[in-house]
TORVOZA-775462 format. One record per residue: x, y negated, z of N, C-alpha, C, CB in turn; residue in three letters. Coordinates in steps of 0.2 Angstrom, whole numbers, plus 5000, padded with zeros to 4 digits. Glycine has a CB too. Layout:
N
XYZXYZXYZXYZALA
...
END
This chain:
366
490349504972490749494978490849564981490349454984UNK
491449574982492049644985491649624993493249634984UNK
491449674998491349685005491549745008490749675006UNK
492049715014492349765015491949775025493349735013UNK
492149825028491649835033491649785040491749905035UNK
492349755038492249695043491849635040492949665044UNK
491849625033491549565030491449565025491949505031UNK
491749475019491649505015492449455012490749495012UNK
492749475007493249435004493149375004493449454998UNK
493449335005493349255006494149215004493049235016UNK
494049185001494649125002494749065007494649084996UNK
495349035012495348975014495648965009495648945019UNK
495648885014495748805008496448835006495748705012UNK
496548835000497148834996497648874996497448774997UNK
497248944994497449024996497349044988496849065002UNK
497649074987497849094980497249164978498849114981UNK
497149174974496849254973497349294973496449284965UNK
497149384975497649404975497349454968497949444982UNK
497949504965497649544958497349624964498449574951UNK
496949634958496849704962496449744954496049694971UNK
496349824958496049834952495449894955496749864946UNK
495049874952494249904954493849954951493849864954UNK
493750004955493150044951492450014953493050114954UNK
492150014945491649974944490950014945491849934937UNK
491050094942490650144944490950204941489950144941UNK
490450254942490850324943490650344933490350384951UNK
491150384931491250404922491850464922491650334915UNK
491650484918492150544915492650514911491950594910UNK
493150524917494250504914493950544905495250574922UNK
493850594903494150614897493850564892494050694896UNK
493350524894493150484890493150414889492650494889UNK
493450414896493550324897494250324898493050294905UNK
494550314897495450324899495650254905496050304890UNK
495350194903495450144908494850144913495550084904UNK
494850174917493950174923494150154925493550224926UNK
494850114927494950054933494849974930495750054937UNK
494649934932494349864932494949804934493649854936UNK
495349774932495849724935495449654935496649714932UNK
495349644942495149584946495649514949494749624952UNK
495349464948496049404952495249404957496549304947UNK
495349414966494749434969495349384975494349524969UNK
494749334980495049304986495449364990494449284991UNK
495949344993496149404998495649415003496849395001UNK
495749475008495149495014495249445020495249595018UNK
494949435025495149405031494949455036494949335033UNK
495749495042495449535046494849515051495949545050UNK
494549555051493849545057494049545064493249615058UNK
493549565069493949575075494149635076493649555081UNK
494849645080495249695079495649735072494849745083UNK
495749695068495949705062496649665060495449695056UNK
496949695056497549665054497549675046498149705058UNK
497849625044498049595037498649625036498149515036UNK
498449685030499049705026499449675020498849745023UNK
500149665019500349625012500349705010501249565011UNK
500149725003500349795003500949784999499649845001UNK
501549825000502049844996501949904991502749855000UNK
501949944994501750024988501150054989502250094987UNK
500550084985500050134987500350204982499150114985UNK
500150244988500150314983499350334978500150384990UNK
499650384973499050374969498950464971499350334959UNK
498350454973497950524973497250554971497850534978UNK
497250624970496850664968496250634968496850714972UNK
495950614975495450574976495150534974495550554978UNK
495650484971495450434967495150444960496050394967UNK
495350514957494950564952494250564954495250634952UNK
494150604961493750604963493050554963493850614967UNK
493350524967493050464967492550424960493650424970UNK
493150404957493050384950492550434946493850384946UNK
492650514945492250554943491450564945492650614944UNK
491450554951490750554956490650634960490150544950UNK
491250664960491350704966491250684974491850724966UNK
491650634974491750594982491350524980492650574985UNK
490850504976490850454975490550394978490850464971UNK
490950334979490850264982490150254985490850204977UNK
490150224990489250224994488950154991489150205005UNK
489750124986489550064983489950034980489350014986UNK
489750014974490349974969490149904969490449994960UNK
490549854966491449884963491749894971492049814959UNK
492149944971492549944978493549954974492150044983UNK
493949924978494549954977494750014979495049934979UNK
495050054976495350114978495950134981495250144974UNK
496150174984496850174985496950204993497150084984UNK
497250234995497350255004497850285005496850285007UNK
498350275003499250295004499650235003499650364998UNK
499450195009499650115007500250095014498750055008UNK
500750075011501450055015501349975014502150085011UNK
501349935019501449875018501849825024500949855017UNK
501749785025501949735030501349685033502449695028UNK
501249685039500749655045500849575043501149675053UNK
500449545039500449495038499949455043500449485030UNK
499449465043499049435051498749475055498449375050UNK
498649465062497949485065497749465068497849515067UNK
497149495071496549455073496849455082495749505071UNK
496949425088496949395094497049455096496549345096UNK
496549495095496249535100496849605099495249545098UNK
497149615094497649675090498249665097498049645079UNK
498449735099499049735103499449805097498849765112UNK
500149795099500549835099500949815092500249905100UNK
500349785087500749775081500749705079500649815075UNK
501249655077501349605074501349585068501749605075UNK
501249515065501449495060502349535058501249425061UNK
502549565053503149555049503349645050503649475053UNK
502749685055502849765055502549795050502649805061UNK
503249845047502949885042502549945046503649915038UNK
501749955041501349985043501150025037500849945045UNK
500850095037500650135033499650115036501050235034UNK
499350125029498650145029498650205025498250095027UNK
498150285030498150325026497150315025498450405030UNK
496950385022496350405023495650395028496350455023UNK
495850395034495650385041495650315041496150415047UNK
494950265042494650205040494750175046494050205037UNK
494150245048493950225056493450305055493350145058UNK
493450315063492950345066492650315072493050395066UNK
492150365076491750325081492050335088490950335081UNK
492350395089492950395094492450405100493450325094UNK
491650435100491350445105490850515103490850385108UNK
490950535097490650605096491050655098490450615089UNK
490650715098490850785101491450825096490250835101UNK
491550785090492050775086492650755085491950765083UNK
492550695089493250625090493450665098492750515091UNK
492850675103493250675109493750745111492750665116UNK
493350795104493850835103494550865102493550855101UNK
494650805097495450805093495050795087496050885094UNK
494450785084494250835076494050775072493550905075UNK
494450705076493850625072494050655066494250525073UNK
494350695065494150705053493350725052494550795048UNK
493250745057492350775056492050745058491950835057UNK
492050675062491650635065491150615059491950575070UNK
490550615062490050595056489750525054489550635058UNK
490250485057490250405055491050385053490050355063UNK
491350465051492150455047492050405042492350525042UNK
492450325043492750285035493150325035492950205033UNK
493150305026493750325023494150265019493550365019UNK
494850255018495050195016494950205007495750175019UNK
494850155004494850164997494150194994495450214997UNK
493550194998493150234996492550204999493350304998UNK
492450185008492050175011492150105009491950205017UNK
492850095011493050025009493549985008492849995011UNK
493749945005494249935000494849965004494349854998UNK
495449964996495850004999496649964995495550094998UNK
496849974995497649974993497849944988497950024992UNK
497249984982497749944976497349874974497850004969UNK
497649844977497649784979498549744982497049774985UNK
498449664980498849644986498849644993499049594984UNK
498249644996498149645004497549695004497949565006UNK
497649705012497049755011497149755021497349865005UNK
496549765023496249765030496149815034495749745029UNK
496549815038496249895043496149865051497049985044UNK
495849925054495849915062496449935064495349955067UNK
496749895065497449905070497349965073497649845076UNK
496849995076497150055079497250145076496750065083UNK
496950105067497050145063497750135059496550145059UNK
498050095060498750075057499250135060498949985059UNK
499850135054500050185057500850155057499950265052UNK
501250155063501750115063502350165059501950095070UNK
502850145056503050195052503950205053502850185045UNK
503950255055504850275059505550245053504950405060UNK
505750255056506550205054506650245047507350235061UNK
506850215042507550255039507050285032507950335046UNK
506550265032506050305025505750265021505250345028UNK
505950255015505750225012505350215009505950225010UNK
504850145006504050135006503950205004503650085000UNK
504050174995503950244990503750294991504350274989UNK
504250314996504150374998503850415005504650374997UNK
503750365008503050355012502550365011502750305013UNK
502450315005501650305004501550375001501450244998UNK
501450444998501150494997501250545003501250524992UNK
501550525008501550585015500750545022502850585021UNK
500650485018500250455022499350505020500350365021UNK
499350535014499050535013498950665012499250475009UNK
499450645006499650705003500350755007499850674995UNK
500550735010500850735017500550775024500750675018UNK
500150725024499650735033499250785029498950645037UNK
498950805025498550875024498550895021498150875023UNK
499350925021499850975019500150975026500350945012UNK
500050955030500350955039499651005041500350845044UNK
499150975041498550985042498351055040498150935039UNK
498651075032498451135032498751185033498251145027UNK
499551185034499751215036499851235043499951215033UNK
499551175048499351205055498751245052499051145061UNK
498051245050497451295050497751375045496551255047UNK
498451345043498551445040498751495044499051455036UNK
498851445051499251515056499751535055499051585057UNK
500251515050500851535047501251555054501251475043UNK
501551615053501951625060502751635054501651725067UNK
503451615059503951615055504151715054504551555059UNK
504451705047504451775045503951785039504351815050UNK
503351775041502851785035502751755029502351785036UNK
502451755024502651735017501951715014503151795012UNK
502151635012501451565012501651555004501551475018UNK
501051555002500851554995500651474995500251614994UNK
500851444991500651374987500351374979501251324987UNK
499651364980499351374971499151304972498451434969UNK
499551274966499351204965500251174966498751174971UNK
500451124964501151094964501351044963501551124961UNK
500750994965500850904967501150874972500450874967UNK
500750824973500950784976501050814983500450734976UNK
500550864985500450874994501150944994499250914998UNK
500851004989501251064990502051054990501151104985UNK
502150974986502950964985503450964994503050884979UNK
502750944997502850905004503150955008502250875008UNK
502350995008502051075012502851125010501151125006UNK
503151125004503751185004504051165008504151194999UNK
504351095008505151115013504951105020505751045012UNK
504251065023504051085028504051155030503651055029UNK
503851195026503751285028504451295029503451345020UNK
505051275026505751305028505951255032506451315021UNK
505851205036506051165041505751215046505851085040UNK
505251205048504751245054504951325053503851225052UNK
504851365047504751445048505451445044503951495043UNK
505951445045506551485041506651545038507051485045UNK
506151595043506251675040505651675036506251765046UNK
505351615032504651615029505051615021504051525032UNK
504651635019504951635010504251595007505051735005UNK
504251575003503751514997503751554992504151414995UNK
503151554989503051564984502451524982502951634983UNK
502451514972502251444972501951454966502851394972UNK
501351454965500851474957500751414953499951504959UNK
500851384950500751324946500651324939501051284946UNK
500451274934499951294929500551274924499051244927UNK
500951234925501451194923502251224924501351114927UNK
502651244919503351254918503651194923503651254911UNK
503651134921503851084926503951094933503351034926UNK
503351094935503151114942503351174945502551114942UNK
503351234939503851294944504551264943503951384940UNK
504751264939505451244939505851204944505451224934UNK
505251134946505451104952505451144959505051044952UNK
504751194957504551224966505251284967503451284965UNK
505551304961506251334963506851274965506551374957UNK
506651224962507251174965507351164972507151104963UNK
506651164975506551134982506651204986505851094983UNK
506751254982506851304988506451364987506651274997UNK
505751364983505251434983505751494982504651424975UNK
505451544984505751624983505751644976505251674987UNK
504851614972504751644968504151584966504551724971UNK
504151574957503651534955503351584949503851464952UNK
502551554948502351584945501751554942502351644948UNK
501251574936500951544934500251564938500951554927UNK
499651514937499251514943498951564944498651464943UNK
498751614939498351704942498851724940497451744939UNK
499451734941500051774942499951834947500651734944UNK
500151884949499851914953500851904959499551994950UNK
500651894962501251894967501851944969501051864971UNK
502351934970502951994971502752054978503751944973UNK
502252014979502152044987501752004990502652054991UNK
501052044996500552014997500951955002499952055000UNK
500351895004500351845005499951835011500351815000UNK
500451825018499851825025499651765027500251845033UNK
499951705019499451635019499451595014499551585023UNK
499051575011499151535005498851455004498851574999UNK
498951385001498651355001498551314995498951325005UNK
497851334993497551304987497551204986496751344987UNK
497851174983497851114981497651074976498151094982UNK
497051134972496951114965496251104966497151164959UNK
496251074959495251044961494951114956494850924955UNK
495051174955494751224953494251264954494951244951UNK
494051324952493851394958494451434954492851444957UNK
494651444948495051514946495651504951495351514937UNK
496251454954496751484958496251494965497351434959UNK
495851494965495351524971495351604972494651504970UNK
495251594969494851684965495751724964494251664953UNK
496051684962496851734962497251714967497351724954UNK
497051664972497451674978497251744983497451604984UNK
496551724983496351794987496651854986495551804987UNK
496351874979496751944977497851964981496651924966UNK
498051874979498651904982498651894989499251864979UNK
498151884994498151895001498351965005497351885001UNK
498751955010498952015012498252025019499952005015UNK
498052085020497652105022497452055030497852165022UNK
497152035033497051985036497351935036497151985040UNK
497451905030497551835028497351785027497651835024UNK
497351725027497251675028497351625021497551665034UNK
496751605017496551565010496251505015495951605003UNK
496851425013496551345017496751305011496951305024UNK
495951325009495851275003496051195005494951285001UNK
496351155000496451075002496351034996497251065005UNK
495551024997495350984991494550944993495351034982UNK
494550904990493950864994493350894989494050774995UNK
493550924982492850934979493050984975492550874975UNK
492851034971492751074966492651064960492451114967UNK
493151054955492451034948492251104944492850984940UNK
491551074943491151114939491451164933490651074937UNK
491951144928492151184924492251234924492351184922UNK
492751274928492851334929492651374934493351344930UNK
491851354935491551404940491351474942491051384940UNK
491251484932491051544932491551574936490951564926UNK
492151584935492751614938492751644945493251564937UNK
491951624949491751664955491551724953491251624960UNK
491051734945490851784945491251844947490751794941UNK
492051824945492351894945492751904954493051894937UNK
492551864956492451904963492451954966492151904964UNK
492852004968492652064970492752074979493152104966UNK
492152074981492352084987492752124988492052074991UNK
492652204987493052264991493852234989492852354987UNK
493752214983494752204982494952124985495152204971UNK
494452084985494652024985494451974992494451994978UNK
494252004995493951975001493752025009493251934999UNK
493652105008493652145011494352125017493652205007UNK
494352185021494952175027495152105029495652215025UNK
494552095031494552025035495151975032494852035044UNK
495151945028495251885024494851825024495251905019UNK
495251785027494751725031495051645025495251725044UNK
494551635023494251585021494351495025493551615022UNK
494551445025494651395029494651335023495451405033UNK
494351285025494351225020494651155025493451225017UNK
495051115024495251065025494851005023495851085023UNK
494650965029494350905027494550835030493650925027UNK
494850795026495050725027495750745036494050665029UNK
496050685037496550695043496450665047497250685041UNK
496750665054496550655059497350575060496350735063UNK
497250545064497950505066498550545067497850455072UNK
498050605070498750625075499050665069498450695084UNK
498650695065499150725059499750685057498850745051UNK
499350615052499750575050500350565056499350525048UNK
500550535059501050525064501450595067500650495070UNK
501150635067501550705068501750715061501050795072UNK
501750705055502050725049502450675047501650725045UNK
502250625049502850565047503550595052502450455051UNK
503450585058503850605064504350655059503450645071UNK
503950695058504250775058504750755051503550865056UNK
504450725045504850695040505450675040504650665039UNK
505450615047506050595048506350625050506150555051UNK
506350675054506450705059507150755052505550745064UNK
506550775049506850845044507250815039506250895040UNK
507150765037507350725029506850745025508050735025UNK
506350765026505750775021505750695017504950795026UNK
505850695009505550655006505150654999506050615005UNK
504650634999504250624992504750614987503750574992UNK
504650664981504950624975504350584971505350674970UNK
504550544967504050494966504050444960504050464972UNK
503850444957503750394950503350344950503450434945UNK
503650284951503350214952502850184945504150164953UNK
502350164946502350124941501850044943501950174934UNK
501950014941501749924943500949944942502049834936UNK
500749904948499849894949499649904942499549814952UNK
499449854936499249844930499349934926499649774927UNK
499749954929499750024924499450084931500750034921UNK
498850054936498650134937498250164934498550144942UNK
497750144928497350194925497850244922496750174920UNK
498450214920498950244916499250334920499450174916UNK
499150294927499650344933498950384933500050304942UNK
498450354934497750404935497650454928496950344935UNK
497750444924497550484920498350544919497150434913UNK
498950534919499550554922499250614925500050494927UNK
499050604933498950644937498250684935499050604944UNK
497850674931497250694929497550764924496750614925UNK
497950744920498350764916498750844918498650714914UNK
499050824924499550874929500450844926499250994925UNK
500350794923500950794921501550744926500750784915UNK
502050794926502650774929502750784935502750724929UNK
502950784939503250834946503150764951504250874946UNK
503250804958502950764963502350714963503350734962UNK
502450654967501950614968502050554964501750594974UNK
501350494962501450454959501250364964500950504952UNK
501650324962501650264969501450214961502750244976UNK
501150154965500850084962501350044967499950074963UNK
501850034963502149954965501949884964502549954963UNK
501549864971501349814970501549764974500849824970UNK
501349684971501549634973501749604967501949654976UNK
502249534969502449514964502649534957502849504966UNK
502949574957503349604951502949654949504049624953UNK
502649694954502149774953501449754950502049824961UNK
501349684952500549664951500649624944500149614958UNK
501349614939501149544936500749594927502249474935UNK
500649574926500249594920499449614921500549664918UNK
499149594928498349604926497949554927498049654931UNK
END
């Protein structure tokens, strides 16, 4: 039995299963290739103050690596995974104001928090220390229905399509997020090591907001430079490239330490390295040895690590999206094929972000 933090999945009388697909425990993708589980599981029923998602598209994220690997991993299996979730308000509980049956709703990362610690009353519920997470703490998207507290639901502005939603709810907001803690001022010149799902966002936001800002863009993949010039970069380059000229910010979005270790070095002297990844993997650690502080961290070069988003990101990033025409590009593939998109993105392969079409037609094959 799937339990979610309102309850537990349950069927009424003469309710159909919905498909979903489940991590069952935590393995190494290079040896397992299929580490998601497809389930015909009761749909959720909202608790009090919750609302019943139909989910139309989830975005497929980093995370979900994470997670699956045993970096971030589950406080309990099986759980669904998923939290860049676009859908429609199919019920809620009496007590729900502001949203309805039949409104399109995003679910990001942000579950719940407790909204009375010295964290929440701050602005900082990302570091409240009773933070859920969707997809992780508990069930999450890639599924046909999926449950949230309505006050975590995000209502979502005119004119933006799922698709293309669903990875700014997620890969988006903390790519919003990190480029508020870079201190970017317009004119100066922001480094992006890494070129997925979030940096694809992060560029054209940098030239919407900082116009005299120039992008430069380190990635492991020809693909990916190639795209990070499509969208506008100054200058692409491979990940310890050394850069055309120092950099007063950069934003790491790789699960590594080596583009760590070569963003700093291209740091212009009180610069600013905001790491944006929820875990590190162990392989390329050594790669701190070569560290140098006098060249690579001296003259106050400041260190920042980004963790999980807050509502107010999400909604100031959606806003600003609409606002700018910011859109995700994006490669669909049907529920039944996301270990396929998981191991895709595990891989580094292809540009942009990667979405699970689900439903009818996106869910038929599991």
């Amino acid at each position: 039995m799937l339990r979610t933090r309102a309850g537990t999945l349950r069927r009424s009388a003469g309710e159909a299963d919905m498909k979903a697909m489940v991590i069952e425990a935590c393995c190494d993708m290079a040896l397992t290739p299929a580490p998601l589980v497809p389930m015909d599981l009761p749909p959720p029923v909202p608790g009090p103050g919750e609302l019943l998602v139909k989910v139309e598209v989830c975005g497929v994220c980093h995370t979900e690596l994470d997670e699956i690997e045993g970096r971030t991993p589950p406080p309990r299996f099986p759980v669904i995974p998923g939290h860049q979730i676009v859908g429609t308000v199919a019920a809620s509980d009496p007590g729900c104001e502001g949203l309805a049956p039949g409104d399109a709703v995003g679910i990001a990362w942000i579950f719940h928090a407790c909204g009375s610690c010295a964290f929440c009353r701050s602005g900082r519920e990302n570091l409240c220390p009773a933070f859920v997470a969707t997809g992780r703490d508990v069930n999450g998207g890639y599924a046909e229905y999926v449950t949230v507290p309505a006050a975590f639901a995000h209502r979502l502005p005119a004119g933006l399509e799922a698709a293309s939603v669903a990875p700014m709810l997620c890969a988006g907001a903390i790519g919003y997020r990190s480029l508020e803690l870079s201190g970017l001022a317009d004119g100066q010149d922001m480094g992006l090591t890494g070129f997925g799902a979030s940096a694809h966002l992060v560029l054209p936001m940098v030239r919407h907001r900082f116009p005299a800002s120039r992008v430069f863009v380190f990635a492991r993949s020809a693909v990916q430079r190639a795209f990070a010039l499509e969208l506008g970069a100054a200058w692409a380059g491979a990940t310890e490239a050394e850069s055309p000229v120092k950099l007063h910010a950069v934003i790491d979005t790789t699960p590594a330490w080596t583009p760590v270790v070569a963003a700093l070095r291209n740091l212009h002297p009180g610069g600013r390295l905001v790491i944006n990844a929820i875990g590190k993997q162990e392989a390329d650690k050594a790669a701190l040895l070569n560290l140098d502080y006098s060249r690579d961290l001296w003259r106050e070069k400041e260190i920042r690590s980004v963790a999980n988003v807050t509502r107010a990101d999400v909604r100031e990033f959606l806003a600003l999206a609409a606002a700018a025409g910011i859109r995700a590009e994006v490669k669909e593939f049907p529920l039944a094929e996301a270990n396929q998109a998981l191991q895709e993105l595990r891989r580094g392969q292809g540009r942009g972000a990667k979405v699970l079409r689900i439903g009818s037609a996106g869910a038929a094959g599991i």
